[in-house]
C-alpha positions in Angstrom: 0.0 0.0 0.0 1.4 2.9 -1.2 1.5 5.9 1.7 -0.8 9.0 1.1 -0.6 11.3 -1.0 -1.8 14.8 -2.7 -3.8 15.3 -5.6 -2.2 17.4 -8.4 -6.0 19.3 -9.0 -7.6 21.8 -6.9 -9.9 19.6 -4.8 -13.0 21.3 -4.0 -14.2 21.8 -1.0 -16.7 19.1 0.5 -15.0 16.2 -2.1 -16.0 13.1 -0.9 -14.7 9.4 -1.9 -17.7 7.1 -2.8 -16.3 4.1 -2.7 -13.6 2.3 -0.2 -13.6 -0.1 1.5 -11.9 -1.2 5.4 -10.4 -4.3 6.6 -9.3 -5.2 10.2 -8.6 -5.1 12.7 -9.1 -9.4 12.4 -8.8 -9.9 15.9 -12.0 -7.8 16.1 -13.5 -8.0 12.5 -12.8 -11.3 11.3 -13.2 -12.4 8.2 -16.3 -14.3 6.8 -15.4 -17.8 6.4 -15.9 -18.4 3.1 -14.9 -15.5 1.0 -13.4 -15.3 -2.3 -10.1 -13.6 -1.1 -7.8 -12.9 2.2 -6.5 -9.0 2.4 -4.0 -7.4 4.6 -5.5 -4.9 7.2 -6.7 -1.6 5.8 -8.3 0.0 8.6 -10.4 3.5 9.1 -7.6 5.4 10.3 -5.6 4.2 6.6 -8.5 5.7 4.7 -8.8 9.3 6.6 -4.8 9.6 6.6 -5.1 9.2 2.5 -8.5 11.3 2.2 -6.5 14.4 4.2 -3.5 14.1 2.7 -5.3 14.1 -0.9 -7.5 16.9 0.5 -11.0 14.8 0.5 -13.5 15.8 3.4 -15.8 12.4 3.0 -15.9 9.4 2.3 -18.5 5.9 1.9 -17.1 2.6 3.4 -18.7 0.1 1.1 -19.0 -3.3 3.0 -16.5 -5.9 1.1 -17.3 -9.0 -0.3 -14.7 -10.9 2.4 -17.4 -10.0 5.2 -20.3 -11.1 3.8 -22.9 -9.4 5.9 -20.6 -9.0 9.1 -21.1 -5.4 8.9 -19.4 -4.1 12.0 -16.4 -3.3 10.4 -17.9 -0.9 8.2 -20.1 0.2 10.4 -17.4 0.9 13.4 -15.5 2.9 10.7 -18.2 5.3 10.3 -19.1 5.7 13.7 -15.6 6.9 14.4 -16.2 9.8 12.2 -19.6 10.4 12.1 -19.7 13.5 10.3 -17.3 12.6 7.4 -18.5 9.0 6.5 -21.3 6.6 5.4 -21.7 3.6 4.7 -23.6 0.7 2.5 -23.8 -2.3 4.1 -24.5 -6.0 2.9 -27.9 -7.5 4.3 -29.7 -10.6 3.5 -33.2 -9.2 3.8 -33.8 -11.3 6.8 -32.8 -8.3 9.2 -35.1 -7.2 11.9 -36.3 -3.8 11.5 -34.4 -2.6 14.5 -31.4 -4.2 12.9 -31.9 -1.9 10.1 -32.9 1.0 12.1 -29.3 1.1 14.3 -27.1 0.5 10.6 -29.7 3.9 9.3 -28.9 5.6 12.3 -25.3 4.8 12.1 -24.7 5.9 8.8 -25.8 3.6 6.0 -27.0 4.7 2.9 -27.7 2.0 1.0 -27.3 -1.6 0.7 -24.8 -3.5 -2.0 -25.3 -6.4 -4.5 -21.8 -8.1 -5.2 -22.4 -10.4 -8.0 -18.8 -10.5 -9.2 -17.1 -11.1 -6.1 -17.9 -14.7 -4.7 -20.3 -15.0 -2.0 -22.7 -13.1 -3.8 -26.0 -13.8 -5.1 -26.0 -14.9 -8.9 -27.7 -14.2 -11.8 -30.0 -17.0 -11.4 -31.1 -15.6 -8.7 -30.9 -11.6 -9.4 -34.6 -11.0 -9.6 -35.4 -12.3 -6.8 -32.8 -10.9 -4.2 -32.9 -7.6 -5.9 -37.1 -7.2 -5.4 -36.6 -8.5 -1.7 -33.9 -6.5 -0.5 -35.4 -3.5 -2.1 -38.7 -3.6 0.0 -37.0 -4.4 2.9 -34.6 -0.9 2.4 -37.5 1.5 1.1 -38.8 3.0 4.4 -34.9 4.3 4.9 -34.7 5.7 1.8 -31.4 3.9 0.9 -30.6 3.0 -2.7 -29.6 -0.7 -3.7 -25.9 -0.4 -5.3 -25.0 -3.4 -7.6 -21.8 -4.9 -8.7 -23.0 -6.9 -11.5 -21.3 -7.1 -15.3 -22.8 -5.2 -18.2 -25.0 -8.1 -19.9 -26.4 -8.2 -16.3 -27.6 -4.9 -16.1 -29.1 -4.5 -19.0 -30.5 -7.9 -19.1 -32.6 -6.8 -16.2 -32.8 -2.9 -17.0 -36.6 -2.8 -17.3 -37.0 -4.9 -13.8 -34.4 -2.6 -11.8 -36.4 0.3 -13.0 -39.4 -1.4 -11.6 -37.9 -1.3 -8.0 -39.4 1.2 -5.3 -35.6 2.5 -4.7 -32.6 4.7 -6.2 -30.0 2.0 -7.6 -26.7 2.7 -8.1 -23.8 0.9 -10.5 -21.0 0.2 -9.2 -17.3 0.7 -11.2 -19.4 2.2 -14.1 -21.5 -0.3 -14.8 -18.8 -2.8 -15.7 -17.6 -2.2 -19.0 -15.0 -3.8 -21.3 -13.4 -0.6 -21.6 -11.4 -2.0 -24.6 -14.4 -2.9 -26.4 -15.5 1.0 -26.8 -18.4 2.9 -26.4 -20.3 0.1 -29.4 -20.0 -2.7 -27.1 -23.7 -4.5 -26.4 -25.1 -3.0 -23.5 -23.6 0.2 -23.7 -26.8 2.0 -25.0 -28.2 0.8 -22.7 -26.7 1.5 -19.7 -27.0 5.0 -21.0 -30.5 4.7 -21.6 -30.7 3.7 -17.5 -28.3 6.7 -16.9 -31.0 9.1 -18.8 -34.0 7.6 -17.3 -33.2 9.5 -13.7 -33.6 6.7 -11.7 -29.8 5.3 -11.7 -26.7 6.5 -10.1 -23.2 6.1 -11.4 -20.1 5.4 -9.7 -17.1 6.5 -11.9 -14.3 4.2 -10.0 -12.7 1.0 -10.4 -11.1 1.8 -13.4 -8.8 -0.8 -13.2 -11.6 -3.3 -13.1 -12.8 -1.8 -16.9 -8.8 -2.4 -18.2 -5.4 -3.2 -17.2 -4.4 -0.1 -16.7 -4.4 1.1 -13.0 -5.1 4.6 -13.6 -7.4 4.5 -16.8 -6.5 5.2 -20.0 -7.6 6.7 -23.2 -10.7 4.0 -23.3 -11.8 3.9 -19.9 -11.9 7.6 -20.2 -14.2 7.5 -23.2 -16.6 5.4 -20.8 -16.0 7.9 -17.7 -16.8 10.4 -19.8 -20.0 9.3 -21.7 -21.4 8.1 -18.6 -20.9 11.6 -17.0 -22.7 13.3 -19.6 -25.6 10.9 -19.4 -26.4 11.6 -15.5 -24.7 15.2 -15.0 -26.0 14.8 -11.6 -26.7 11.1 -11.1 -22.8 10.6 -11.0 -20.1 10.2 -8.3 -16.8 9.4 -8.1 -14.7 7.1 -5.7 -11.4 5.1 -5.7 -12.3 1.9 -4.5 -9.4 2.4 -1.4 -7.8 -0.2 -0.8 -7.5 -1.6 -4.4 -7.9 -5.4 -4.0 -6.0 -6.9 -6.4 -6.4 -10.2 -8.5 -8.6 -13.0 -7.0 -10.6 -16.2 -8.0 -14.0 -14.6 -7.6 -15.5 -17.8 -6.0 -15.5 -18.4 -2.5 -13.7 -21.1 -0.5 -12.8 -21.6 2.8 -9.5 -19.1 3.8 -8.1 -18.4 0.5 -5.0 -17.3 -0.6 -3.7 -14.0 0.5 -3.9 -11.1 -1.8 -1.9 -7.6 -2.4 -3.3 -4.2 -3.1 -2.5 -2.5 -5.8 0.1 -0.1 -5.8 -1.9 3.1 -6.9 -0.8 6.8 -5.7 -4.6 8.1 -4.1 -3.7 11.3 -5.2 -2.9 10.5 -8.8 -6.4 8.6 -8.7 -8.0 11.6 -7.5 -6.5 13.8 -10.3 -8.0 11.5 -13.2 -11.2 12.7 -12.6 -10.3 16.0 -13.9 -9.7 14.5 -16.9 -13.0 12.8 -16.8 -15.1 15.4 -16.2 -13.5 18.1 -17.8 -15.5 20.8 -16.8 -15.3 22.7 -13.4 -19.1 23.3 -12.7 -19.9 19.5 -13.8 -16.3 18.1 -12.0 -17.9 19.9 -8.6 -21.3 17.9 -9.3 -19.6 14.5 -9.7 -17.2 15.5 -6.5 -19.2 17.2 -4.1 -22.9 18.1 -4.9 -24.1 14.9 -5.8 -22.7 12.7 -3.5 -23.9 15.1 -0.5 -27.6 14.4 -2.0 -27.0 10.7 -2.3 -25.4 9.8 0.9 -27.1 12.9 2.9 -24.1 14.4 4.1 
């Protein structure tokens, strides 16, 4: 893990990181059993040391797949710094409504769908989890974010519309970045983006290509996708950058690294994203203050 860092842009005031995760301390915050990977700690005080170093004000702690639903972690992180973070937590839809009511009044914002990352649900079964878990979130006004791929999405565009919450898409939707803007799916995803009802995260753009900062492509997609929800989009860096793993779960799996990536440098791509000043401010500031209720 690279130490923190400074952004080489003129972070405005209020920024706020959408997207990162924390892990540890184990002794405490164990792992789930089965998970699809094993990561080194990354705790809260990691994330705020990077976020004021790189001039960020807030952030959302995004429960990990490696927890499954164990969400004191997440939820511990934000309570440390009430008035800087919130969260989105991983529930089975089984929670009691006072369950739900402490995680609301300890910060969460929403609720994620991990279909990527093993220990997820599964397209079989997307339907189904997605309609549950959205009823069960509705009184709190959270939205439902979703990790899924492309096809996924806008297999089941027309359904997610259907549901009686915001949704958000995680890592941009999951593009092949090196496919282009023509790739199936792509239309689409911009038709959801237009419809008003979807959210955008531009991050993870290492999870679009190879590349761990972006590149020409996966600025293309940033872009596109910021034009198509001006203020439906946020950014984050997906903090602490898991690196490669074998996406179904098992019982303690191999160790993993992070991925060497300067914060600050991350945070300075979005410039070139969002090109504009009034519409960089949006995807920085104003729109994740109206998403997460800062």
């Amino acid at each position: 893990m690279l130490p923190p860092s400074r952004a080489s842009i003129a972070v405005p005031k209020g920024t706020c990181d959408c997207h990162v995760h924390v892990f540890g301390p184990f002794d405490k915050y164990p792992l789930a059993t089965r998970r699809s990977y094993t990561p080194p700690a990354a705790m809260v005080a990691d994330l705020v040391a990077r976020m004021d170093a790189a001039g960020v004000e807030r952030a959302v702690i995004v429960q990990p797949s490696a927890y499954g639903t164990d969400n004191r972690a997440t939820l511990e992180g934000v309570r440390a710094y009430p008035e800087r973070l919130r969260a989105v937590v991983v529930i089975d839809g089984e929670e009691s409504d006072a369950a739900l009511e402490e995680m609301n009044a300890a910060g969460t914002r929403g609720v994620r769908l991990n279909i990527i990352s093993g220990g997820g649900p599964n397209a079989q079964n997307f339907e189904r989890i997605i309609a549950r878990v959205a009823e069960r979130i509705a009184p709190w006004q959270w939205h439902l974010q979703i990790y899924a791929p492309l096809a996924t999405l806008a297999a089941h565009a027309r359904r997610l519309e259907q549901l009686p919450v915001d949704i958000v898409l995680d890592h941009m939707g999951q593009p092949d970045a090196a496919a282009g803007l023509g790739q199936p799916g792509f239309d689409t995803l911009l038709g959801m983006l237009a419809s008003g009802k979807f959210w955008v995260k531009l991050s993870g753009a290492y999870r679009t290509s190879p590349d761990p900062l972006g590149n020409a492509a996966v600025a293309a997609i940033a872009r596109k996708l910021a034009a198509a929800a001006p203020d439906r989009a946020v950014w984050g860096s997906d903090w602490p950058h898991t690196g490669e793993h074998a996406g179904s779960a098992g019982v303690e799996p191999s160790p993993i690294e992070y991925r060497p990536i300067d914060y600050g440098r991350l945070l300075s791509v979005a410039a070139d994203w969002v090109r504009d000043e009034a519409a960089l401010r949006k995807v920085l500031v104003d729109n994740a203050a109206r998403l997460y209720r800062f």
